[in-house]
C-alpha positions as CSV (number, residue, x, y, z in Angstrom):
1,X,0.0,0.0,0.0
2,X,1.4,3.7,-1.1
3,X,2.4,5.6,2.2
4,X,-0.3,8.3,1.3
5,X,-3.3,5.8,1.4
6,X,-1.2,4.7,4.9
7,X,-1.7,8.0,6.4
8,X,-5.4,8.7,5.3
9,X,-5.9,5.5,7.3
10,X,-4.7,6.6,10.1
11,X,-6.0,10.4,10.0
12,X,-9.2,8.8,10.3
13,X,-8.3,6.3,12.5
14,X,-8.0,8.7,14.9
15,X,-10.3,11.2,13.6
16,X,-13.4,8.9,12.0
17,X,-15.6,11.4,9.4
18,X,-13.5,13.8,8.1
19,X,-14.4,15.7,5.3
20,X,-12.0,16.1,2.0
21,X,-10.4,19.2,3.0
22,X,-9.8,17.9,6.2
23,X,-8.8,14.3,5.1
24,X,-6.7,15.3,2.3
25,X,-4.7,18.6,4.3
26,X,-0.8,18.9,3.0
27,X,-1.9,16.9,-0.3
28,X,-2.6,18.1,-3.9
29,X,-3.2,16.9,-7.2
30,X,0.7,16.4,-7.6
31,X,1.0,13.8,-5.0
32,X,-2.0,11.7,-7.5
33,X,-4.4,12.5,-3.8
34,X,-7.6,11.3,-5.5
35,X,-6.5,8.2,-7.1
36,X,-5.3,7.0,-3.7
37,X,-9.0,7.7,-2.4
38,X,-10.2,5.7,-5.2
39,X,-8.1,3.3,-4.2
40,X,-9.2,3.1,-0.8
41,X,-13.3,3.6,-1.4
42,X,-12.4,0.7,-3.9
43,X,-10.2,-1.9,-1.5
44,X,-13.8,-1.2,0.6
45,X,-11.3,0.4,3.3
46,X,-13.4,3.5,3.5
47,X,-16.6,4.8,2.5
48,X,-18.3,8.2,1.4
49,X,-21.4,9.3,3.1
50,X,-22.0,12.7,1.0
51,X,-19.3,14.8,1.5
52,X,-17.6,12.6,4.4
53,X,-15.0,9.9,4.1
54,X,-15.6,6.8,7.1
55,X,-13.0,4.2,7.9
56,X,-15.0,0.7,7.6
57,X,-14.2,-2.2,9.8
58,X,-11.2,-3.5,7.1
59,X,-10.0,0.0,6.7
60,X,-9.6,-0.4,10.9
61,X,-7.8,-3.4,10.6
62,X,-5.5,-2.4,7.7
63,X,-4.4,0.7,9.5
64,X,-4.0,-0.4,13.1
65,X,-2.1,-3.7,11.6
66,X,-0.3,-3.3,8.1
67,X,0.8,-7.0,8.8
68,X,-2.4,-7.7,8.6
69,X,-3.0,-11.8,10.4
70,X,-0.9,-11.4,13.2
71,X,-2.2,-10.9,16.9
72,X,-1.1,-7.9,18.4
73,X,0.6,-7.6,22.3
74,X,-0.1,-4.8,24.5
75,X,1.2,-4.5,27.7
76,X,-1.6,-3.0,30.0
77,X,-1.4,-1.4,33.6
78,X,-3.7,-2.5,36.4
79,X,-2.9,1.1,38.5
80,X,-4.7,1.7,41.8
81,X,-4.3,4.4,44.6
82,X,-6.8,4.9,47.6
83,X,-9.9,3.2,46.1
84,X,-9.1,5.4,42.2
85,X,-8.2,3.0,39.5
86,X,-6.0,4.4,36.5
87,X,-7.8,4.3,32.8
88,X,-7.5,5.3,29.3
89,X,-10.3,7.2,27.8
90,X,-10.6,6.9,24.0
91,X,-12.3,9.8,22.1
92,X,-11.4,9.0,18.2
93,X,-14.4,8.3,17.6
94,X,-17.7,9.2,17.9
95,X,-18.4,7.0,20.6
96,X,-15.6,7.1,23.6
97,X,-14.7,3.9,25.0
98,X,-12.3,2.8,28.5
99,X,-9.4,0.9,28.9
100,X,-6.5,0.0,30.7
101,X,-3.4,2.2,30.2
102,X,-1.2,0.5,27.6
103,X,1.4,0.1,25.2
104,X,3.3,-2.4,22.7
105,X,6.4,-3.2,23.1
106,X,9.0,-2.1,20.3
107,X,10.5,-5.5,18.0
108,X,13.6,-6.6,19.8
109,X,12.7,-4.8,23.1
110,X,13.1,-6.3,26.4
111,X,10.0,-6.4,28.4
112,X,11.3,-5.3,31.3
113,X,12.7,-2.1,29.1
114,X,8.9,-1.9,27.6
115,X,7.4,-1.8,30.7
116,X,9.2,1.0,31.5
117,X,9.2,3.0,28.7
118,X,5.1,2.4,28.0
119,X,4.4,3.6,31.8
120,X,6.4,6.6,31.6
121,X,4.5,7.5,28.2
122,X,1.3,7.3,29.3
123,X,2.3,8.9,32.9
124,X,5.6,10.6,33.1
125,X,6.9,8.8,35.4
126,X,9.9,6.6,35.4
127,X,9.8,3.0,37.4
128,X,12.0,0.2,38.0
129,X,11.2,-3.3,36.7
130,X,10.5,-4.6,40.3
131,X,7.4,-1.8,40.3
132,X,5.6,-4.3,37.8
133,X,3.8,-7.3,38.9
134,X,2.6,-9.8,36.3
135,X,-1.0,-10.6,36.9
136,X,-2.7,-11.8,33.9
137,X,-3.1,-12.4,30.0
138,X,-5.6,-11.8,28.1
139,X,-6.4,-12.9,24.5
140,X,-9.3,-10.7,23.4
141,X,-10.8,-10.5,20.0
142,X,-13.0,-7.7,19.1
143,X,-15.8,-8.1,16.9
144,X,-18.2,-5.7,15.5
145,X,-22.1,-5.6,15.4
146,X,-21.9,-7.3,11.9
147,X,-19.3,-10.4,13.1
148,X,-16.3,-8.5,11.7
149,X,-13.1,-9.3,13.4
150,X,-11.6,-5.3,14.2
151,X,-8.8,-6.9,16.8
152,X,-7.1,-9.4,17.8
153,X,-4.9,-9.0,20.6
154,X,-2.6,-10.7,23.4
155,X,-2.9,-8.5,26.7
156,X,-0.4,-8.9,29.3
157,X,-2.0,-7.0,32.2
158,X,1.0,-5.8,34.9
159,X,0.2,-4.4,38.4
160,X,1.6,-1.3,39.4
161,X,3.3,-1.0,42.8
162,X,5.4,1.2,45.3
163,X,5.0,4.2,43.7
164,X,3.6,7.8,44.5
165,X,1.0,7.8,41.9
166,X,-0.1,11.2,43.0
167,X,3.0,12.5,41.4
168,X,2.1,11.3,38.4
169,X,1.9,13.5,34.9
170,X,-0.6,11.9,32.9
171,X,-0.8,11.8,29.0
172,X,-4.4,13.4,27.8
173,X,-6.9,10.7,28.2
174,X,-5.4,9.2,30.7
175,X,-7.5,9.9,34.2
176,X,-8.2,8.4,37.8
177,X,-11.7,7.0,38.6
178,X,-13.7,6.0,41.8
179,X,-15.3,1.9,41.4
180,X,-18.3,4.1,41.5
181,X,-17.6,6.6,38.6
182,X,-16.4,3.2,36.6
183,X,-19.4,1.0,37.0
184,X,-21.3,4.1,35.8
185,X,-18.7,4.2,32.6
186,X,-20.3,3.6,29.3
187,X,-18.6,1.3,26.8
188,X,-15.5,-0.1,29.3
189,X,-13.5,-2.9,27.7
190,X,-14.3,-6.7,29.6
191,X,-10.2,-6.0,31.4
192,X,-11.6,-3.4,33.5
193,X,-14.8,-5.1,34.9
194,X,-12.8,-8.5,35.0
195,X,-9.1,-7.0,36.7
196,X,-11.1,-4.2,38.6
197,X,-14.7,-5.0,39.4
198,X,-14.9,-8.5,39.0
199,X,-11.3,-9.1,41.1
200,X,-10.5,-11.6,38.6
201,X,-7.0,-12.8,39.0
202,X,-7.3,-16.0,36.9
203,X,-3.8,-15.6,34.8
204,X,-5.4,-16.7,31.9
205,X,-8.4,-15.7,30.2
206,X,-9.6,-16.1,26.1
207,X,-12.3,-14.2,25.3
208,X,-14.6,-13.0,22.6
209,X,-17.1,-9.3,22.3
210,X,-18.2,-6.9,20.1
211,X,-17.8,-3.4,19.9
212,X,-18.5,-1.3,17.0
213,X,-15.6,1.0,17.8
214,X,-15.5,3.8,16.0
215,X,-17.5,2.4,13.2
216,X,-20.6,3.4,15.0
């Protein structure tokens, strides 16, 4: 796939429904800009509803995955101080959706380096490898409404110790909530009920749901 179509994916990726102006900024006719949306409307990657372009559930996949058939690993954070649990809201889309922080871990990467490096992107703040505790992995596939496969992930869920978490500097997104304010949370992902309301501490779940994503 031409770098171009790459990066349209991925503006609306993160942005879902842009219009062509919007979609197309920093491009002209010299870099061929329409052919490449022709050649994403026709891979069925994206659609147009009037005058808006809208990333379908294979444009998701192509653009979160360009190797597309292999399972992705994140390395998430299970992050807790005095009863407030650490979570990534998502706002791409139209709908927002909640997660745990999390990262992947750069090819040829040491875990223990990963670790590090993920947590003090998403918080500023630098640990030691002894301030993660394994807890859990999760292999979670994500399917939408219509029985499309959007992800397919491995997700190694580490707990967070013997730290001042008050001093943290946290990426946008990134937020404390009560157990309260997150059973009240539309659209949470199944990690956070099962690692945070649920307790669950089984160290090896498989597991199917559907979301629509951003698709919706």
């Amino acid at each position: 796939m031409h770098q171009i179509q790459k990066t349209l994916l991925k503006r609306l990726l993160a942005k879902n429904g842009q219009k062509y102006s919007e979609l197309t900024s920093g491009y002209d006719f010299e870099n061929n800009i329409v052919f490449h949306l022709k050649q994403l409307l026709g891979n069925g990657y994206i659609e147009k509803n009037e005058d808006t372009y809208i990333l379908t559930a294979d444009g998701v996949k192509e653009a979160k995955n360009e190797e597309t058939g292999l399972k992705m690993f994140f390395l998430g954070f299970l992050c807790e101080d005095n009863g407030k649990y650490l979570l990534r809201e998502h706002t791409e889309g139209k709908t927002k959706f909640y997660n745990l922080p999390s990262g992947k871990p750069h090819f040829g990467e040491k875990i223990e380096d990963a670790l590090a490096r993920t947590f003090f992107e998403l918080t500023g703040t630098k640990l030691l490898p002894e301030n993660f505790e394994y807890l859990s992995l999760h292999l979670k596939t994500v399917k939408t409404s219509k029985n499309e496969v959007l992800f397919d992930d491995a997700f190694a869920i580490y707990k967070v110790t013997g730290t001042d978490k008050q001093t943290f500097k946290l990426k946008t997104g990134v937020k404390w909530f009560t157990l309260e304010e997150i059973k009240n949370l539309p659209n949470r992902w199944p990690e956070i009920d099962l690692c945070i309301l649920k307790n669950d501490k089984t160290p090896y779940l498989n597991y199917e749901f559907n979301s629509d994503y951003i698709l919706d």
